[in-house]
N, C-alpha and C positions, 0 to 999 in steps of 0.2 A: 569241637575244637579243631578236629582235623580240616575241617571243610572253610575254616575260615581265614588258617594256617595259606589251602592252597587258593584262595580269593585274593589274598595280600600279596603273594607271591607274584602271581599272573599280573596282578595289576603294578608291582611292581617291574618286573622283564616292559612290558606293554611302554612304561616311563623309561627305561633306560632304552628300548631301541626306538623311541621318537625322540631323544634329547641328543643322539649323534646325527640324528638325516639332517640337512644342510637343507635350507630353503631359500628360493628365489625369489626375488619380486622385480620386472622389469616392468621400466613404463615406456621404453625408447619409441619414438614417433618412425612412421611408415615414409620412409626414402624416396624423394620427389621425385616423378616422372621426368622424362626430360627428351631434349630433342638434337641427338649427334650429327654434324655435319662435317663434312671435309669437300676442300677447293683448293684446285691449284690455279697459280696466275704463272702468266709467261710474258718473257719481254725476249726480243732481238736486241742482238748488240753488233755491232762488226768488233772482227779481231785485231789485235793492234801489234798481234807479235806472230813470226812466223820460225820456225825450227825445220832445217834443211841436216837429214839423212844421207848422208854419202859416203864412199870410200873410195879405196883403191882391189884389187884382185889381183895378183901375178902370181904366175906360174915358175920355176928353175930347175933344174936336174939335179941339182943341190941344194940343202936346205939355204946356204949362205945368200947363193943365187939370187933364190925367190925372195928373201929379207931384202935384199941390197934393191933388186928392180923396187919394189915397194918401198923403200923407204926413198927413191931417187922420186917417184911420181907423188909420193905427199908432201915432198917440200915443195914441191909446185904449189900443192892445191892448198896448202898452208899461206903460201904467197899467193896467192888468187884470192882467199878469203879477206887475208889483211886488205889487199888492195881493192876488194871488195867496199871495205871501210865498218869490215867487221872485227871489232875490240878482239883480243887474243880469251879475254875472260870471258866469251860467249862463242868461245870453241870449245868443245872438251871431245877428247878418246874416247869411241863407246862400245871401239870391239878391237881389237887386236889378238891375232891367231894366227899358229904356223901348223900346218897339218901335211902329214905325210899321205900320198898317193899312191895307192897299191893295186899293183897286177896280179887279177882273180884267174887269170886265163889258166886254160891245160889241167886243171884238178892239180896244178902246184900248192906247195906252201906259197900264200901272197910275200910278196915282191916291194919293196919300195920302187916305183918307178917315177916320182917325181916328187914334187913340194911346192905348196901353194899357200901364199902368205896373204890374208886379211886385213885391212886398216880399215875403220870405220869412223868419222868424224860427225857429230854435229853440231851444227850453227848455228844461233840465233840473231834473228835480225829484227829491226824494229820498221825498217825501209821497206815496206811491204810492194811496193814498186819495182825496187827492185832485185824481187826473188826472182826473175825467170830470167835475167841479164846474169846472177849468180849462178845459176843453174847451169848456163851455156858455158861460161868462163871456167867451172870444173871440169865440165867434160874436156877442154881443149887443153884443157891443165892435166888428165890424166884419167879422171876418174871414169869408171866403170862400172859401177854399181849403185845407183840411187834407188835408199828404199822410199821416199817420198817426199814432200812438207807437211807439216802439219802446222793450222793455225789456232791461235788459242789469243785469251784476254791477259794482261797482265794484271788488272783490278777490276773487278768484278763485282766490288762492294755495292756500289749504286745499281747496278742490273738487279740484281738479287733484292732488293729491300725496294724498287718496285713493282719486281712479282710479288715477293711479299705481303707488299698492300691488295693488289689489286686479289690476290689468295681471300684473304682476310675479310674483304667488302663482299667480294661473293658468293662466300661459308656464311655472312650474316645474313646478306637477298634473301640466300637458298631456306635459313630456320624462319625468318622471318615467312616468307613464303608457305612452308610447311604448317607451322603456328598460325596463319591466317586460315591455311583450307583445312584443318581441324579443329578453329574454332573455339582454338584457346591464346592465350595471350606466351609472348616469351618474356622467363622471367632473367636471371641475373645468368652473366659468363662462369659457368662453373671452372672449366678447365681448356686449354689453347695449347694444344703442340705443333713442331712442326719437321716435316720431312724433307726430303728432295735436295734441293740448292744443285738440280741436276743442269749438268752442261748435253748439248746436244751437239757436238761440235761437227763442221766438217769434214768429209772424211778426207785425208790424207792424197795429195792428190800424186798421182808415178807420173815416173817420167822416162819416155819412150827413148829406146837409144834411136836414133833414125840419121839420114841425113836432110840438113833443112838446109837451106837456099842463104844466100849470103848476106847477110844484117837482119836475119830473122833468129827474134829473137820471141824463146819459150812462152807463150800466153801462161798466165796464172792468176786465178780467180779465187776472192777470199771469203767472197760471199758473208751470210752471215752467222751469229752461235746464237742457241737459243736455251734460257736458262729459264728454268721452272722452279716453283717454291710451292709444296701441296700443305696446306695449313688442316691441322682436324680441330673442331669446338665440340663444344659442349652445354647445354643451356638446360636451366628449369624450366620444365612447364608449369604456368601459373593459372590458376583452373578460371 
């Protein structure tokens, strides 16, 4: 009686801890091989807009000074802009600062010894001809401080969408290519993103203070931007 007591029992525990374990049954299919590529296309453009960097710089023994000289020599070059036949809406203030100037000399406490007022403007023009007749007519207007040009696209949409393509046809060459010298076929476009939409723009061109010879006027070259589009794929290989 006892030994059949403990037969039932075992075989019962045995039923209760296989009737909690959870079981699996997968049948999922093995994840297509596949062949990743990435290409970038590039297109030139010329620029169609140009952005001129200038100010003014004075010095006064008073703060009032240094403001008053600086604000006499940007109405000039405010007038010079206008008459330039640049719109007032593609001027804007991009630095204005009054800073004091101190005498380190003798192991003193520093010293105010002067005051030097900042005005920074820039311009956009669309007259790419003539930035370097503008450039000249600031300096005679007043200014003193050019930090450059810089030229740039103002649309850019069409450049872009045919690097894009030509991205895209050469990510296909390249699988297609790859899928030939291995021998298998390429199957469907799994997945397509894309990076860049990079400008490569000119760089900023300075402008020397010097003196130049009478109706010579600033040379300035716009050359051209060069904008890239890098596309990545993705393809099945089809055996």
């Amino acid at each position: 009686m006892k030994k059949i007591l403990i037969s039932t029992l075992s075989v019962l525990a045995l039923s209760a801890c296989n009737s909690g374990a959870p079981t699996y049954i997968t049948s999922g299919e093995v994840p297509m091989a596949k062949i990743q590529v990435s290409a970038t296309g590039t297109t030139n453009m010329a620029p169609d807009m140009a952005t001129v960097s200038a100010g003014v710089v004075t010095q006064g023994k008073t703060a009032r000074e240094a403001m008053f000289g600086n604000a006499t020599k940007m109405t000039r070059v405010f007038e010079e802009l206008e008459a330039a036949g640049i719109e007032k809406k593609y001027i804007t203030t991009s630095q204005l600062s009054l800073q004091p100037k101190y005498n380190y000399q003798n192991r003193q406490a520093p010293k105010i010894e002067s005051y030097e007022a900042r005005n920074t403007v820039s311009a956009k023009t669309y007259d790419l001809d003539a930035v370097g007749a503008m450039l000249d007519a600031l300096v005679k207007a007043g200014v003193n401080n050019i930090n450059g040009v810089q030229f740039s696209i103002k649309d850019s949409k069409a450049a872009k969408n045919q690097a894009r393509e030509e991205a895209i046809r050469e990510a296909r060459e390249k699988a297609e290519s790859m899928a030939s010298a291995a021998g298998v076929k390429l199957g469907k476009l799994k997945s397509l993103s894309e990076s860049g939409g990079n400008f490569n723009p000119r760089p900023s061109v300075a402008y020397a203070m010097e003196a130049r010879s009478a109706g010579a006027t600033t040379p300035v070259s716009a050359g051209e931007q060069t904008i890239s589009v890098t596309v990545n794929m993705s393809y099945d290989i089809v055996e």
